[in-house]
C-alpha positions as CSV (number, residue, x, y, z in Angstrom):
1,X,-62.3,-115.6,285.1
2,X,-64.9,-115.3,282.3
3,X,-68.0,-112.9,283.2
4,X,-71.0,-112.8,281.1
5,X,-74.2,-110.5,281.4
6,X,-77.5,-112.0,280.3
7,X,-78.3,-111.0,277.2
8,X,-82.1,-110.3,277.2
9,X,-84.7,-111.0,275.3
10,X,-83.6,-109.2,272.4
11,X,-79.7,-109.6,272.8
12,X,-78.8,-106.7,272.9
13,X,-74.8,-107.1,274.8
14,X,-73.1,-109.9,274.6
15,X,-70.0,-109.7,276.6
16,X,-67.4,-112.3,277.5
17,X,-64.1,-111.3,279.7
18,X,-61.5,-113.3,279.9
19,X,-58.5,-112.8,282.0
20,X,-55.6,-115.1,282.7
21,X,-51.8,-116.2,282.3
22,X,-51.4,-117.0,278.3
23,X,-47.7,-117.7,278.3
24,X,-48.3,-121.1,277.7
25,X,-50.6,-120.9,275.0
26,X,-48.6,-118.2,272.9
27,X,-45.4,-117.9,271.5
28,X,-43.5,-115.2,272.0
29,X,-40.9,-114.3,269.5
30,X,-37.4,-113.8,270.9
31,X,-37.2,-110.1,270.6
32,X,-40.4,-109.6,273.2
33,X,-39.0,-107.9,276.4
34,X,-38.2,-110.6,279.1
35,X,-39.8,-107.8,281.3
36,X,-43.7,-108.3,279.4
37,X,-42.9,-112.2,279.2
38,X,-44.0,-113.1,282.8
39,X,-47.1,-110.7,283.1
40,X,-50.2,-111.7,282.3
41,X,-52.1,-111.2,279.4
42,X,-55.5,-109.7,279.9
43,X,-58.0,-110.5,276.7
44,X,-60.8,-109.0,276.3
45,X,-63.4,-109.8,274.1
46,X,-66.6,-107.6,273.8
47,X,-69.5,-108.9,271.0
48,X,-71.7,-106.2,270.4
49,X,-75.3,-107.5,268.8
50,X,-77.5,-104.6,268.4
51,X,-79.5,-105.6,265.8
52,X,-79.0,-108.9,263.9
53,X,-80.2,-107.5,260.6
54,X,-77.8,-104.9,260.5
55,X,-74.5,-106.8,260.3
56,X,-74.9,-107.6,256.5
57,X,-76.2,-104.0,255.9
58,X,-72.9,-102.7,257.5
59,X,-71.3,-105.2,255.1
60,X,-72.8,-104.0,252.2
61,X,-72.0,-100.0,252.8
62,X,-68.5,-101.2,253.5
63,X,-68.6,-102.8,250.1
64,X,-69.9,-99.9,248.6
65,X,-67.9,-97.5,249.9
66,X,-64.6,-99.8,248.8
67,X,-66.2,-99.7,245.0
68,X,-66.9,-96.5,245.3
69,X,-63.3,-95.6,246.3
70,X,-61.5,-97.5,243.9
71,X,-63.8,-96.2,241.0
72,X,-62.9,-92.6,242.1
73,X,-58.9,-93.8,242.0
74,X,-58.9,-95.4,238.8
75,X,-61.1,-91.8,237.4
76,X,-58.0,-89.5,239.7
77,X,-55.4,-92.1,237.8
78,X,-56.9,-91.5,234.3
79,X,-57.4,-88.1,234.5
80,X,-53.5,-87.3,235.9
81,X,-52.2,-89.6,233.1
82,X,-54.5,-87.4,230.6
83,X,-53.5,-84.2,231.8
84,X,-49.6,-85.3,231.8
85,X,-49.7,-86.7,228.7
86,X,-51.4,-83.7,227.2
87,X,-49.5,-81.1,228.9
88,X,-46.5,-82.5,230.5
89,X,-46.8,-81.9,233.9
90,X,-49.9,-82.4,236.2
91,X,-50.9,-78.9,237.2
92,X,-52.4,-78.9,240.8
93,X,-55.2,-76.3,239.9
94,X,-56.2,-78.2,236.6
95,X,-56.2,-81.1,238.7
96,X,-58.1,-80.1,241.3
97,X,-60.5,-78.5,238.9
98,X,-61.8,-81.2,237.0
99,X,-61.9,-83.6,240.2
100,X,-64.5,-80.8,241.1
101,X,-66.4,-80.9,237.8
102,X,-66.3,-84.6,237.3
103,X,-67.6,-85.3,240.7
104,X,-70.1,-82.4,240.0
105,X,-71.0,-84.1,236.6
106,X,-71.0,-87.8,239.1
107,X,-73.2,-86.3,241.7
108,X,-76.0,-84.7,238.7
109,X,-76.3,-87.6,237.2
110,X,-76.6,-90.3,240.2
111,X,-79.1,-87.7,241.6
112,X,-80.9,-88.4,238.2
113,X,-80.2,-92.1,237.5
114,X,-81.8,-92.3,241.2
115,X,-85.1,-90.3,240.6
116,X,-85.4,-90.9,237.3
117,X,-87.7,-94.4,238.0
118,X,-89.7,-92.7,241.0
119,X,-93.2,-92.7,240.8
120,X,-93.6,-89.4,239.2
121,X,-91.2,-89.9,236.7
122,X,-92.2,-93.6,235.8
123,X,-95.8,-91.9,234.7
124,X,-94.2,-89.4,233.0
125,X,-92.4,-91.9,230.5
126,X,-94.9,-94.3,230.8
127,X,-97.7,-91.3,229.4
128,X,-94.8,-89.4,226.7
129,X,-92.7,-92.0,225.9
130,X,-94.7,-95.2,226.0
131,X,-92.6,-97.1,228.8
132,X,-93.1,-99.7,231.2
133,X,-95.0,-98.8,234.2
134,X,-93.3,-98.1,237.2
135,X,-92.4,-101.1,240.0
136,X,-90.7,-100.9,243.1
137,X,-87.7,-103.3,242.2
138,X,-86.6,-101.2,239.0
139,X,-86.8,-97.9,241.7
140,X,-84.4,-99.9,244.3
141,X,-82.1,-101.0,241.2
142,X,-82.0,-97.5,240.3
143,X,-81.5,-96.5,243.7
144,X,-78.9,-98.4,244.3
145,X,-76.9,-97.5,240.6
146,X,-77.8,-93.8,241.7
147,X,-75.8,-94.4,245.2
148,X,-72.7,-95.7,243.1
149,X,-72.7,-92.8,241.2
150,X,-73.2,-90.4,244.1
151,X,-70.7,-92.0,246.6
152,X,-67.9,-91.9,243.8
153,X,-68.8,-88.8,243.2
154,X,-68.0,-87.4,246.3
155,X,-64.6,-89.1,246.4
156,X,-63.8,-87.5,243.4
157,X,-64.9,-84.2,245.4
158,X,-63.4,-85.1,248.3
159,X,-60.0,-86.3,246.4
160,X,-59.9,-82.9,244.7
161,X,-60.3,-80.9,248.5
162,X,-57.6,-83.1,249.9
163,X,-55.2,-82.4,246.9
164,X,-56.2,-78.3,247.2
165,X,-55.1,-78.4,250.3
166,X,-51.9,-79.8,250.4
Protein backbone atom coordinates (compact mmCIF):
# COMPACT_ATOMS: atom_id res chain seq x y z
CA UNK A 1 0.00 0.00 0.00
CA UNK A 2 1.94 3.14 -0.74
CA UNK A 3 -0.09 6.63 -0.23
CA UNK A 4 1.17 9.80 -1.49
CA UNK A 5 -0.35 13.43 -0.99
CA UNK A 6 0.20 15.93 -3.78
CA UNK A 7 2.73 17.94 -3.08
CA UNK A 8 1.78 21.46 -4.34
CA UNK A 9 3.07 23.95 -6.02
CA UNK A 10 5.76 24.70 -3.79
CA UNK A 11 6.33 21.08 -2.35
CA UNK A 12 5.92 21.54 0.67
CA UNK A 13 5.15 17.43 2.13
CA UNK A 14 6.28 14.78 0.55
CA UNK A 15 5.06 11.65 2.04
CA UNK A 16 5.29 8.06 0.97
CA UNK A 17 3.90 5.00 3.24
CA UNK A 18 4.71 1.89 2.70
CA UNK A 19 3.31 -1.07 4.53
CA UNK A 20 3.77 -4.71 3.85
CA UNK A 21 5.20 -8.31 4.67
CA UNK A 22 9.31 -7.81 4.41
CA UNK A 23 10.29 -11.25 5.59
CA UNK A 24 11.36 -12.00 2.34
CA UNK A 25 13.40 -9.20 1.53
CA UNK A 26 15.36 -9.03 4.99
CA UNK A 27 17.38 -11.25 6.90
CA UNK A 28 16.83 -11.76 10.11
CA UNK A 29 19.62 -12.83 12.25
CA UNK A 30 19.10 -15.94 14.35
CA UNK A 31 18.71 -14.40 17.71
CA UNK A 32 15.30 -12.31 16.47
CA UNK A 33 12.36 -13.71 18.43
CA UNK A 34 10.47 -16.32 16.30
CA UNK A 35 7.40 -14.43 17.83
CA UNK A 36 8.44 -10.78 15.59
CA UNK A 37 9.56 -13.19 12.60
CA UNK A 38 6.06 -13.66 11.09
CA UNK A 39 4.59 -10.11 11.76
CA UNK A 40 4.72 -7.73 9.41
CA UNK A 41 6.92 -4.97 9.09
CA UNK A 42 5.36 -1.59 8.80
CA UNK A 43 8.00 1.08 7.02
CA UNK A 44 7.42 4.27 7.04
CA UNK A 45 9.08 6.80 5.25
CA UNK A 46 8.11 10.51 5.66
CA UNK A 47 10.41 13.26 3.26
CA UNK A 48 9.87 16.56 4.64
CA UNK A 49 10.79 19.52 1.89
CA UNK A 50 10.14 22.67 3.38
CA UNK A 51 12.30 24.81 1.70
CA UNK A 52 14.88 23.47 -0.87
CA UNK A 53 17.47 26.11 0.07
CA UNK A 54 17.59 25.19 3.47
CA UNK A 55 18.92 21.64 3.40
CA UNK A 56 22.65 22.80 2.71
CA UNK A 57 22.17 25.66 5.31
CA UNK A 58 21.25 22.98 7.91
CA UNK A 59 24.34 21.22 6.62
CA UNK A 60 26.51 23.90 7.06
CA UNK A 61 25.36 24.82 10.93
CA UNK A 62 25.81 21.12 11.57
CA UNK A 63 29.29 21.49 10.32
CA UNK A 64 29.87 24.37 12.26
CA UNK A 65 28.60 23.33 15.26
CA UNK A 66 30.91 19.83 14.98
CA UNK A 67 34.11 22.36 14.45
CA UNK A 68 32.99 24.32 16.89
CA UNK A 69 32.73 21.39 19.38
CA UNK A 70 35.91 19.72 18.65
CA UNK A 71 37.85 23.07 18.90
CA UNK A 72 36.35 23.57 22.41
CA UNK A 73 37.56 19.68 23.30
CA UNK A 74 40.92 19.95 22.05
CA UNK A 75 41.06 23.82 24.26
CA UNK A 76 39.17 21.58 27.64
CA UNK A 77 42.06 18.82 26.73
CA UNK A 78 44.97 21.38 26.69
CA UNK A 79 43.98 23.21 29.46
CA UNK A 80 43.41 19.87 31.92
CA UNK A 81 46.81 18.56 30.68
CA UNK A 82 48.23 22.27 31.68
CA UNK A 83 46.68 22.46 34.91
CA UNK A 84 47.82 18.65 35.74
CA UNK A 85 51.05 19.13 34.70
CA UNK A 86 51.49 22.23 36.58
CA UNK A 87 49.87 21.27 39.70
CA UNK A 88 49.31 17.64 39.82
CA UNK A 89 45.84 17.19 40.02
CA UNK A 90 43.00 18.84 37.91
CA UNK A 91 41.16 20.95 40.42
CA UNK A 92 37.42 21.14 39.59
CA UNK A 93 37.10 24.97 40.56
CA UNK A 94 40.33 25.91 38.60
CA UNK A 95 38.93 24.03 35.95
CA UNK A 96 35.81 25.33 35.72
CA UNK A 97 37.15 28.73 36.16
CA UNK A 98 39.21 29.24 33.22
CA UNK A 99 36.60 27.33 30.90
CA UNK A 100 34.55 30.49 32.08
CA UNK A 101 37.27 32.99 31.27
CA UNK A 102 38.54 31.41 28.10
CA UNK A 103 35.11 31.19 26.72
CA UNK A 104 34.63 34.82 28.08
CA UNK A 105 37.91 35.84 26.35
CA UNK A 106 36.33 33.49 22.97
CA UNK A 107 33.02 35.22 23.10
CA UNK A 108 34.82 39.18 23.32
CA UNK A 109 36.82 38.57 20.72
CA UNK A 110 34.36 36.73 18.05
CA UNK A 111 31.98 39.60 18.99
CA UNK A 112 34.95 41.84 17.73
CA UNK A 113 36.46 39.83 14.93
CA UNK A 114 32.57 39.97 13.75
CA UNK A 115 31.93 43.85 13.90
CA UNK A 116 35.15 44.86 13.46
CA UNK A 117 34.60 45.05 9.25
CA UNK A 118 30.95 46.52 9.64
CA UNK A 119 30.28 49.55 8.00
CA UNK A 120 31.13 51.86 10.76
CA UNK A 121 34.17 50.32 11.66
CA UNK A 122 35.48 49.80 7.95
CA UNK A 123 35.36 53.96 7.75
CA UNK A 124 36.89 54.27 10.82
CA UNK A 125 40.14 52.35 9.68
CA UNK A 126 39.72 53.37 6.34
CA UNK A 127 39.82 57.46 7.74
CA UNK A 128 42.68 56.61 10.94
CA UNK A 129 44.45 53.93 9.64
CA UNK A 130 44.49 54.19 5.96
CA UNK A 131 42.78 50.71 5.10
CA UNK A 132 40.82 49.24 2.42
CA UNK A 133 37.40 50.36 2.14
CA UNK A 134 34.77 48.31 3.39
CA UNK A 135 32.93 45.42 1.03
CA UNK A 136 30.30 43.11 1.78
CA UNK A 137 32.39 39.80 1.23
CA UNK A 138 35.25 40.78 3.76
CA UNK A 139 32.03 41.54 6.40
CA UNK A 140 30.52 37.92 5.62
CA UNK A 141 34.21 36.45 5.94
CA UNK A 142 34.38 38.12 9.10
CA UNK A 143 31.12 37.11 10.10
CA UNK A 144 31.54 33.94 9.57
CA UNK A 145 35.35 33.77 11.54
CA UNK A 146 33.36 35.78 14.24
CA UNK A 147 30.63 32.72 14.51
CA UNK A 148 33.61 30.22 15.00
CA UNK A 149 34.86 32.10 17.65
CA UNK A 150 31.56 32.63 19.32
CA UNK A 151 30.06 29.09 18.98
CA UNK A 152 33.33 27.59 20.56
CA UNK A 153 33.15 29.93 22.92
CA UNK A 154 30.02 28.97 24.33
CA UNK A 155 31.15 25.28 24.39
CA UNK A 156 33.87 26.23 26.43
CA UNK A 157 31.02 27.94 28.64
CA UNK A 158 28.83 25.44 28.37
CA UNK A 159 31.71 22.64 29.11
CA UNK A 160 32.69 24.59 32.22
CA UNK A 161 28.60 24.60 33.59
CA UNK A 162 28.27 20.94 32.88
CA UNK A 163 31.60 20.13 34.78
CA UNK A 164 30.22 22.71 37.86
CA UNK A 165 27.64 20.75 38.12
CA UNK A 166 28.55 17.45 38.40
Amino acid sequence: MHAQPNAGSRGELDLVCSLGRYREEISLPWWFPILFRDEPTWSVKIKLNWIPSSQPRIGRTLRLLFKSFLYSLILVSVTALIIFLGTGLVAKDTFVLLMFLEGGIGLLLGVGISLSNSPSASKAGEFLFKTAPWSREAERHAESIGLRWITASLFLVLIGVAVSVI
